[in-house]
C-alpha positions as CSV (number, residue, x, y, z in Angstrom):
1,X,6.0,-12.2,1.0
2,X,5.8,-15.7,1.6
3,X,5.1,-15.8,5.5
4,X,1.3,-16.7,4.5
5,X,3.4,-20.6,5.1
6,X,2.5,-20.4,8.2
7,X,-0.8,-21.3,8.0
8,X,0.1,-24.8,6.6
9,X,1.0,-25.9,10.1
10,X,-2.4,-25.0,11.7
11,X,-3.9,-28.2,10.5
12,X,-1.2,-30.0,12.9
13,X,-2.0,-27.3,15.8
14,X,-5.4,-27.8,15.3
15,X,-5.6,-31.2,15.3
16,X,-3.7,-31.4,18.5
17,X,-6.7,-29.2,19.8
18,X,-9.8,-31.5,18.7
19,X,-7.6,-34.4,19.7
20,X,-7.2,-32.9,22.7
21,X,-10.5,-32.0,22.8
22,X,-12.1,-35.3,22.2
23,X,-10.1,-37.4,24.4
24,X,-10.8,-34.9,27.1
25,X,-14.5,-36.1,27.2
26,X,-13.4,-39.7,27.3
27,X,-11.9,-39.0,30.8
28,X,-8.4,-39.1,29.3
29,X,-5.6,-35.9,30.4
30,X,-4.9,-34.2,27.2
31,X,-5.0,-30.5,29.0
32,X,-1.3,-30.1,27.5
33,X,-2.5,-31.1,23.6
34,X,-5.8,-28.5,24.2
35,X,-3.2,-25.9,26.1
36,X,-0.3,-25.7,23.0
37,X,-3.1,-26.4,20.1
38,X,-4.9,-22.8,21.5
39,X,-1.2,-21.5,21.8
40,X,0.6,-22.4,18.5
41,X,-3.0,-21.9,16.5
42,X,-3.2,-18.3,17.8
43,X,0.8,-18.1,16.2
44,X,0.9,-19.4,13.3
45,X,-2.4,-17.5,12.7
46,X,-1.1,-14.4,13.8
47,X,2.2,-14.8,12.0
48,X,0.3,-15.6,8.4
49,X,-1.4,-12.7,8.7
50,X,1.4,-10.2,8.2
51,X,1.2,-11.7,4.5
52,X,-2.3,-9.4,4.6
53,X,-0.6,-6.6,6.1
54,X,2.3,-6.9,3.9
55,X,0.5,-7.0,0.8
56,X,0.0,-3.5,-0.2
57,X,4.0,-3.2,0.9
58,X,5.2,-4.7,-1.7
59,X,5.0,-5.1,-5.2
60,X,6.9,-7.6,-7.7
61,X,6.6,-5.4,-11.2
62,X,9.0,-4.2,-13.0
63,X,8.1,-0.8,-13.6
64,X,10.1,0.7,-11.1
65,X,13.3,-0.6,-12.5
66,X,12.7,0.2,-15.5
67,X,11.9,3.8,-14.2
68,X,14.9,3.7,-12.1
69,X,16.9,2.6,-15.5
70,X,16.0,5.8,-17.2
71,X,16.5,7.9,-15.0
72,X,19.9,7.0,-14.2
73,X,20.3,6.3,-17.8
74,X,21.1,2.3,-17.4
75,X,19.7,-0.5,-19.6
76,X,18.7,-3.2,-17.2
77,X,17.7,-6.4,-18.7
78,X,14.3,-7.9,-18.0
79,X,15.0,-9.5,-14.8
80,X,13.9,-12.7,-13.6
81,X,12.4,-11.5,-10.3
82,X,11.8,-8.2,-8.6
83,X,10.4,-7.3,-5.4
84,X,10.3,-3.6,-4.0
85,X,9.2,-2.5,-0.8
86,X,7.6,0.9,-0.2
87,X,7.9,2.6,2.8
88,X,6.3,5.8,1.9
89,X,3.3,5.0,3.8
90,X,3.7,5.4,7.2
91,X,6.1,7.8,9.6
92,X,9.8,6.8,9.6
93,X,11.9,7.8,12.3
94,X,15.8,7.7,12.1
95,X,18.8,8.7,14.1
96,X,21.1,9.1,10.9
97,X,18.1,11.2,9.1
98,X,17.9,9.0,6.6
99,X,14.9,8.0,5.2
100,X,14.0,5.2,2.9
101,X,11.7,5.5,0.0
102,X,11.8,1.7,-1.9
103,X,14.0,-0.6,-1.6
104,X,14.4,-3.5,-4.1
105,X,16.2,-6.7,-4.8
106,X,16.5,-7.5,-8.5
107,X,17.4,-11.2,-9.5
108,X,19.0,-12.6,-13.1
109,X,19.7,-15.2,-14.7
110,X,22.2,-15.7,-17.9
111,X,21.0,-12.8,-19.0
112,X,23.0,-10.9,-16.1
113,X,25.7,-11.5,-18.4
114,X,24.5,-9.2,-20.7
115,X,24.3,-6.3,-18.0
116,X,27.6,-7.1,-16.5
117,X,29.3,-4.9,-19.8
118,X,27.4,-2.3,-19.0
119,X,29.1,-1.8,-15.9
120,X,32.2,-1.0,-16.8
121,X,31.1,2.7,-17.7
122,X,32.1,5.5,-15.9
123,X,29.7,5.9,-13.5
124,X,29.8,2.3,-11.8
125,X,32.3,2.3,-8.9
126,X,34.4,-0.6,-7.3
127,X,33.8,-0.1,-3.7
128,X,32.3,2.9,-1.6
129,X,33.2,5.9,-0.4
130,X,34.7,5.8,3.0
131,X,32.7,8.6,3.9
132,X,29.6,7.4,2.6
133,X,26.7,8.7,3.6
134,X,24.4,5.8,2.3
135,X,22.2,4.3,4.8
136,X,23.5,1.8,6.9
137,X,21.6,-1.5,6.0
138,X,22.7,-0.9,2.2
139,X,26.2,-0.9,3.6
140,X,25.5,-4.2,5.2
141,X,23.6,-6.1,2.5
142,X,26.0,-5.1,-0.6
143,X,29.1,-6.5,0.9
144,X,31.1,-8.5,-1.1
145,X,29.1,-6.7,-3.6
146,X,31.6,-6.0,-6.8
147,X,30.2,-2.6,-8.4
148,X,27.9,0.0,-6.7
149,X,26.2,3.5,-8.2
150,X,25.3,6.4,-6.2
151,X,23.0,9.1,-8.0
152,X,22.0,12.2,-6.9
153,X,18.2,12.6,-8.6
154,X,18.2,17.0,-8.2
155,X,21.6,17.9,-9.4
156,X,22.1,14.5,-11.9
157,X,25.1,14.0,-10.4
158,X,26.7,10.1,-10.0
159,X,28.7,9.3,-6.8
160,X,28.3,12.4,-5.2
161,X,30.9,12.9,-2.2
162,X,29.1,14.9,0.0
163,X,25.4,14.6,0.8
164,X,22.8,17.6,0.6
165,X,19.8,17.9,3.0
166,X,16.6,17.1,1.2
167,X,17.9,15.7,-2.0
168,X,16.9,12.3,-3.3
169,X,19.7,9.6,-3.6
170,X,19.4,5.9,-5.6
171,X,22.4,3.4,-4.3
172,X,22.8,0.1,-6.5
173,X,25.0,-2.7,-5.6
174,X,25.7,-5.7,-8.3
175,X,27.1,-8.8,-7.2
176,X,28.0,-11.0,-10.0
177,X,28.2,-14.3,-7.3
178,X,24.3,-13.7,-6.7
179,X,23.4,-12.5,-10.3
180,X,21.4,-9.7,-8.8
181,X,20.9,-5.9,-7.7
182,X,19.7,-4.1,-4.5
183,X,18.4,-0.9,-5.1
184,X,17.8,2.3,-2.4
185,X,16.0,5.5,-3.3
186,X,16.2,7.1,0.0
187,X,16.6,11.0,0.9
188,X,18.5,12.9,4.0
189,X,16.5,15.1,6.6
């Protein structure tokens, strides 16, 4: 969300460019300032403008938490910065037929403190499965994560064991050290 920085350097590429540009008429050889002003404008202008693509990607409200919270039947505090990615638009592929819906990363501050007794219910786990069907970039980000909740949305179930072919899942990993959630909704092909 914030790659739209990169257009605060095109003032320095640009300038190399007129510099370039201007000196070049005074007989001086500035061909390399005109050469990597084009190159590095065309960049950093390129790269700022996945903020535009981005935009509609993803959203920083906290409605979908909330959502998420009663459907899963948790109270999560008002958090003090959510952003959650949709990738519902578009076609997904996947070798592991696994297929995102959001994804979010939920921040706190001392209120996390407050949510942290809420997780020693049931329904919160230590550590997961070892036959975990979860998809694998959640496995990646959450570890050293210290609780994590599986739900299954059909059946209502938490930390199913075995997964089921076209049901909708929601992983959440806590880490206490960070003060903050990731959240998957994902379903299996």
């Amino acid at each position: 969300m914030n790659i739209w920085v990169f257009w605060l350097f095109l003032p320095l590429t640009l300038g190399s460019l007129i510099f370039g540009l201007i000196y070049k008429k005074r007989n001086y050889k500035t061909k390399g300032n005109i050469i990597m002003g084009v190159i590095f404008s065309i960049l950093l202008l390129t790269f700022g403008s996945f903020y535009l693509i981005g935009l509609k990607q993803y959203q920083t409200d906290t409605d979908y938490l909330y959502n998420i919270g009663e459907l899963i039947k948790v109270d999560f505090p008002a958090p003090t910065k959510v952003i959650t990615q949709n990738w519902m638009q578009g076609k997904q592929t996947s070798s592991s037929n696994i297929l995102l819906k959001y994804t979010s990363v939920v921040k706190y501050d001392s209120e996390a403190s407050v949510f942290e007794n809420s997780l020693n219910k049931p329904h919160w786990i230590n550590s997961l499965p070892a036959n975990s069907f979860l998809p694998m970039v959640f496995i990646v980000q959450t570890t050293g994560y210290e609780k994590f909740l599986l739900y299954c949305i059909e059946t209502g179930e938490y930390n199913p064991e075995f997964a089921q072919v076209n049901y909708n899942y929601i992983s959440i990993g806590y880490s206490k050290k960070n003060k903050g959630l990731i959240i998957y909704e994902f379903t299996i092909k």
